[in-house]
N, C-alpha and C positions, 0 to 999 in steps of 0.2 A: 554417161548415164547419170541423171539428174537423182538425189535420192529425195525423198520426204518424209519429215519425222513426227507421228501423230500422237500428241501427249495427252494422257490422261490428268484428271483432276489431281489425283496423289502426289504427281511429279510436282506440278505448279504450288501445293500445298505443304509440301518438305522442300523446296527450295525455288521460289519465286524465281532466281538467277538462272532457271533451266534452260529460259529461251532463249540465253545468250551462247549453250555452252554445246552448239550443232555445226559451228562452225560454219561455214557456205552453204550450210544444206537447207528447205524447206522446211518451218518447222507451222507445223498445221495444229490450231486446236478448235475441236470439238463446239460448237456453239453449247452444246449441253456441257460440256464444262465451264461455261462462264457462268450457267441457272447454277451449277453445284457451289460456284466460289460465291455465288452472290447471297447465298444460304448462310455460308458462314462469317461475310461481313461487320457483321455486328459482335462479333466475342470477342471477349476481352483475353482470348489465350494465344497460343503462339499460334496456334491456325488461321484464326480470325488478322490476325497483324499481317502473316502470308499472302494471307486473301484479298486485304486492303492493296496492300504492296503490288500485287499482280493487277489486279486494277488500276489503279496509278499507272504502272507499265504500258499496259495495253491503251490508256487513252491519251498519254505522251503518243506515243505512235500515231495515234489515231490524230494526234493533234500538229502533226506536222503535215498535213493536208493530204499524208495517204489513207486508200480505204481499206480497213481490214479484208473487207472480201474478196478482195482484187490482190492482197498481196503489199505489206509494208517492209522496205530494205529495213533489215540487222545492221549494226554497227557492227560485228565480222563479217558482213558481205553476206550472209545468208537472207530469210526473204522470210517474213510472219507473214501469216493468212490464218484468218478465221472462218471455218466452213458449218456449212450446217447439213451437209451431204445429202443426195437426192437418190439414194437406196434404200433398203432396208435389212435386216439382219434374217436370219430364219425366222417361219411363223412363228414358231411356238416361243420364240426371243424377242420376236417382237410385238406378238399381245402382250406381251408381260408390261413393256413401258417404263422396266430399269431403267435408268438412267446409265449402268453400266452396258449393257444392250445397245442404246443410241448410239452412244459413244463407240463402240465399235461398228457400228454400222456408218458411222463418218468415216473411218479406217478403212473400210470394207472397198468405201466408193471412192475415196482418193487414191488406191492402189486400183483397182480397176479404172479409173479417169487417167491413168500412167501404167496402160500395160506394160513399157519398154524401159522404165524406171524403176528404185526398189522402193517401197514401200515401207517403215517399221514402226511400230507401233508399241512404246515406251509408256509401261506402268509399272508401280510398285507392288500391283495387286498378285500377287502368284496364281490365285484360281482364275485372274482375268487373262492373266499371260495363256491359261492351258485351255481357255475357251478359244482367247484368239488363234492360239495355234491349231484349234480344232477345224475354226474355218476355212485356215491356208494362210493365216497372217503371221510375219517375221514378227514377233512380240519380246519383248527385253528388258528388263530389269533399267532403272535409272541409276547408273556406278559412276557418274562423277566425279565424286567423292570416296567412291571405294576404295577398301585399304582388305591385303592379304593380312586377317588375321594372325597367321602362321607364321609371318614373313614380319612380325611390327616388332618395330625397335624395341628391344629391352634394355637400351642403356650400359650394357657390361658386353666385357668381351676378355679373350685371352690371348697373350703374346707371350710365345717364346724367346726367350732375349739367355746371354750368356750369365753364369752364376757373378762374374764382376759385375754387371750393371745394376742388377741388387742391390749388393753392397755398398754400390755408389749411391742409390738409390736411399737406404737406410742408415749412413752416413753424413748425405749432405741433404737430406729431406725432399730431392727434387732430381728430376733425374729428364734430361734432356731424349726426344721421340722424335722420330724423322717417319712415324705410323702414320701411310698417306690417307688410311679409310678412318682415323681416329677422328671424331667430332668432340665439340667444346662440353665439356661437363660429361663426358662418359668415364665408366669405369674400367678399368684394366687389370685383369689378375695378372702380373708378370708369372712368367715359369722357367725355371732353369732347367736347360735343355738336357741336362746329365742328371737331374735331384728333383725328383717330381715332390722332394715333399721342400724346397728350397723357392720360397714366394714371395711374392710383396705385391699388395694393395691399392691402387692410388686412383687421383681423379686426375683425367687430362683437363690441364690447362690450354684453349684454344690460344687466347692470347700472348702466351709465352712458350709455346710448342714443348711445355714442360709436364711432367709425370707427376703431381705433387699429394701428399700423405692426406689421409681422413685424419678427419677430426676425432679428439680422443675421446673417448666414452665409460673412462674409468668410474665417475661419479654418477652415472647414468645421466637420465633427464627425465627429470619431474618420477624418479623413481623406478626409469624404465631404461632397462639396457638391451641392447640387440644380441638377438639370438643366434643369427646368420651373419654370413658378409651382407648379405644384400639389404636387411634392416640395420647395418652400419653405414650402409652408402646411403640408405635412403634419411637415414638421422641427417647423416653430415649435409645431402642437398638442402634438407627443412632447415637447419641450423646454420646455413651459410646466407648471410644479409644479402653479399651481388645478385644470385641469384632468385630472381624476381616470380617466376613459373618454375613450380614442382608438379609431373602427376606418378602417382603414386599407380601401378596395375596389378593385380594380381587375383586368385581367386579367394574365397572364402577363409577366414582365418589365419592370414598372412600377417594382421597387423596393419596395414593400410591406414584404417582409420585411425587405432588409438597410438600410431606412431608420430602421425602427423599431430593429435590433438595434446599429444606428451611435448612435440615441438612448439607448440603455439604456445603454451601453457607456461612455457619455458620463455618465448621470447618475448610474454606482455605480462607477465607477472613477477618475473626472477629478475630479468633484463633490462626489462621496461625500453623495449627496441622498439615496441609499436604501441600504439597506442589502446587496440581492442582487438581483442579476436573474433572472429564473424563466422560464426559457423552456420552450412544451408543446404540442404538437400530437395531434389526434387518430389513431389509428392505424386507416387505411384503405388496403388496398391500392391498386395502379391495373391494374386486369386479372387474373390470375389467379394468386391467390396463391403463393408459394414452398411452404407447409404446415411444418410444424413448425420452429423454429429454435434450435439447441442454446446454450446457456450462461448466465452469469448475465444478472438482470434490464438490466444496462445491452449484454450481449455481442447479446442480442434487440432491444433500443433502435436500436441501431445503422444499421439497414438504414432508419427511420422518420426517424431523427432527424439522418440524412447532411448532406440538406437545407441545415442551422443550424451544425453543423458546419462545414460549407464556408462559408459567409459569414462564420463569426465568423474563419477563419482570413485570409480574403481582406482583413477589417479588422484583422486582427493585421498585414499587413502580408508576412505570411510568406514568401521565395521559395525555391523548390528546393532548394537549401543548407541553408536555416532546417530545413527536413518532414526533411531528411536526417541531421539532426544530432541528430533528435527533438524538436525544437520544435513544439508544436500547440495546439490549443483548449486541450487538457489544461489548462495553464497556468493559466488563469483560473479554471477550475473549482477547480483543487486551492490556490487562493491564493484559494478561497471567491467569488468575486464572481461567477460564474456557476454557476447551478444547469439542469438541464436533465431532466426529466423528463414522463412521459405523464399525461393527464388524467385515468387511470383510478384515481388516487390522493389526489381532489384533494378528493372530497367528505368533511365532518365537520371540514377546515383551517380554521386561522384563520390569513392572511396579512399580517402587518402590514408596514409600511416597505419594501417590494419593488417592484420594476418587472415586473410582469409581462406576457410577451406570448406570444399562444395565436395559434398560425400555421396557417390552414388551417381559421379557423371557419366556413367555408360548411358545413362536412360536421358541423359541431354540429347539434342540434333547440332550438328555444327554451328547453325545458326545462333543458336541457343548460348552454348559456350562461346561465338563470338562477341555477344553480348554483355555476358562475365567478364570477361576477360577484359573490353572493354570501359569497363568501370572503374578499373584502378587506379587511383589517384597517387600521387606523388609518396614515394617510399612503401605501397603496399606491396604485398606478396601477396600471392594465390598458390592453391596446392587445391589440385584436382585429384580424388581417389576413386577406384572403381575397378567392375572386371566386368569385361566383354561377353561373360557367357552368361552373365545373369542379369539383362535385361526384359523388364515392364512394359518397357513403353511402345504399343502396335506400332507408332510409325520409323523406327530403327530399329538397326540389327547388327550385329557383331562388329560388322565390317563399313559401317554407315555411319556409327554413333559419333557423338561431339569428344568425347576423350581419347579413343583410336585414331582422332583425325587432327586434336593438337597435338598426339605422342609426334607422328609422323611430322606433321608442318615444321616442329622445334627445335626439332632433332638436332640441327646443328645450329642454334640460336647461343651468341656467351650468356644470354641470360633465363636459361632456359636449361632445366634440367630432367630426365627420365628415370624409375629403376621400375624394372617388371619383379615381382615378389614370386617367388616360386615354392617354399618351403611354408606348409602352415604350421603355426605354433601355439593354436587356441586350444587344441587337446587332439590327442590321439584319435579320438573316434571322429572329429572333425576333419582331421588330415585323412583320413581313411575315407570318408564318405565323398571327400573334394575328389580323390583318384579313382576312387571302384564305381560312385554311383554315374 
């Protein structure tokens, strides 16, 4: 049984590479999906670059002398075709002349044109999914990329080992693991099988299959010392030069941001390890927009990039007096070592010797943070920080987004590090409102 798979516009618009990812099967789109993408050709945003790209796609194809209509081979052996289908949808669906309407009425008539075949019909719309299933259509979410929120790596874990390996452990600073599911840069709470209060700390070394100490945090950094183990191991990822990718996850009040920004602060202005910090967040509102915002490009920043602002000043140190007398982030910025700008500038860079950190990459798409990432040029670092349940952005979702989806790819990368944050330490009532509401 032959299957055919009929994509909506959403799919080809959150990730151009869909038509390759069907495997053998028929993947059919919509002629009224091409009027939608061709709508958005001209925008300069990540939709509009999607839209180009799928275009591109489709007239490669079209350019090796097959005809769309007929049926053009995939390079995995499956078969493109573009239909304009010769049904129609219910009446009252289709006076309407949606464009989401058409497009299941292409769906409608390539599963009725293959009674004896399946038929499925992949969008990311949910009310499109519950119409098509109203009609009799197998309708499905586009999970390529999906990742079990529930199931993503958090970086830590616990081993029982005998109270000697400790010792040996805290002795000789390094402690040799034969741990088959242990990956490069994760964390290990050892446990002494007889003294649950008898522990030790450490980060696996992939390279040398060795157990070896955090970094010490006596002095803090830039003023800031961890509250948790887990804002210990995420100091020690930020403050360790090999590795190159940090993301930081957690929810609300964990520390995320100004742990990483005490990091950076620390290693372009104490150390002088890199040359600037680059700090950038993506610009999504929460609710309903303000609409237009008058003045230059940094005077529009402002309202987005508040956030980063206030933490870097709260590690300046600043109080009342200081803000009064004009003392602020300014400072840093205009004595070069802080730069601060939006992601929407970021494609066609080449970033070398930089610290950079992108706050709030849940609301990226994979595509997105593949681009970041990227850009890194010789000696940078990136640190991605964010939480899965407080995303902006309509077209991702917990289990879709671009930072759930480098925790996962990294995971066992030597230069590639993870810690999920669990405990908030912003104030009581904030830890309170993260669990109950």
């Amino acid at each position: 049984m032959e299957k055919h798979v009929v994509l909506d516009t959403n799919v080809l618009i959150h990730d151009p590479r869909a038509i390759n990812q069907f495997g053998q099967d028929e993947v059919v789109i919509p002629i009224f999906v091409l009027e939608e993408i061709d709508q958005f050709k001209k925008e300069s945003s990540e939709r509009g670059r999607n839209a180009r790209e799928v275009a591109r796609m489709l007239d490669a194809f079209r350019g090796s002398g097959a005809k769309l209509a007929e049926g053009a081979p995939l390079p995995n052996g499956g078969r493109l075709r573009v239909a304009a289908g010769q049904r129609s949808v219910p009446t009252a669906l289709r006076e309407s002349q949606i464009a989401d309407h058409l497009i299941l009425g292409v769906a409608l008539d390539v599963r009725d044109s293959h009674p004896n075949d399946q038929t499925v019909f992949v969008t990311k719309d949910v009310n499109l999914r519950l119409r098509a299933d109203a009609l009799g259509l197998i309708a499905v979410d586009y999970d390529a990329e999906r990742i079990d929120i529930e199931e993503l790596y958090s970086g830590m874990t616990e081993l029982v080992v005998k109270g000697s390996d400790i010792d040996t452990f805290y002795a000789q600073g390094a402690l040799p693991l034969n741990a088959k599911d242990a990956v490069s840069n994760q964390y290990i709470l050892l446990r002494d099988g007889e003294s649950q209060s008898h522990t030790a700390l450490g980060r696996f070394d992939g390279s040398s299959g060795k157990l070896v100490p955090l970094r010490k945090m006596r002095d803090g950094v830039w003023g800031i010392r961890p509250r948790n183990k887990e804002q210990h191991c995420a100091l020690d990822l930020l403050l360790s030069d090999e590795i190159k990718l940090v993301t930081l996850v957690g929810k609300a009040g964990t520390g995320k941001t100004m742990l990483a920004l005490a990091a950076g602060l620390q290693k372009v202005v104490e150390e002088r390890t890199y040359q600037r910090l680059l700090v950038s967040r993506p610009v999504f509102p929460l609710g309903r927009d303000v609409g237009y915002l008058p003045g230059d490009l940094e005077q529009k920043l402002n309202p987005w990039m508040q956030p980063i602002y206030d933490n870097v000043e709260f590690l300046m140190g600043l109080s009342k007096v200081d803000s009064k007398s004009g003392r602020s982030y300014r400072e840093l910025i205009d004595l070069g070592f802080i730069e601060i700008e939006p992601l929407t500038y970021i494609r066609g860079r080449s970033i070398p010797n930089q610290f950079i950190i992108v706050d709030e990459a849940q609301n990226l798409t994979p595509h997105e943070v593949k681009t970041i990432i990227t850009r890194a040029g010789e000696a940078t670092k990136i640190v991605l920080t964010g939480d899965p349940y407080q995303i902006d952005n309509p077209y991702v979702d917990a289990t879709s987004n671009g930072l759930t989806t480098i925790v996962q790819k990294f995971r066992d990368q030597p230069m590639a590090g993870h810690v999920t944050l669990t405990k908030g330490e912003r104030s009581p009532l904030a830890e309170l409102a993260s669990n109950v509401l």
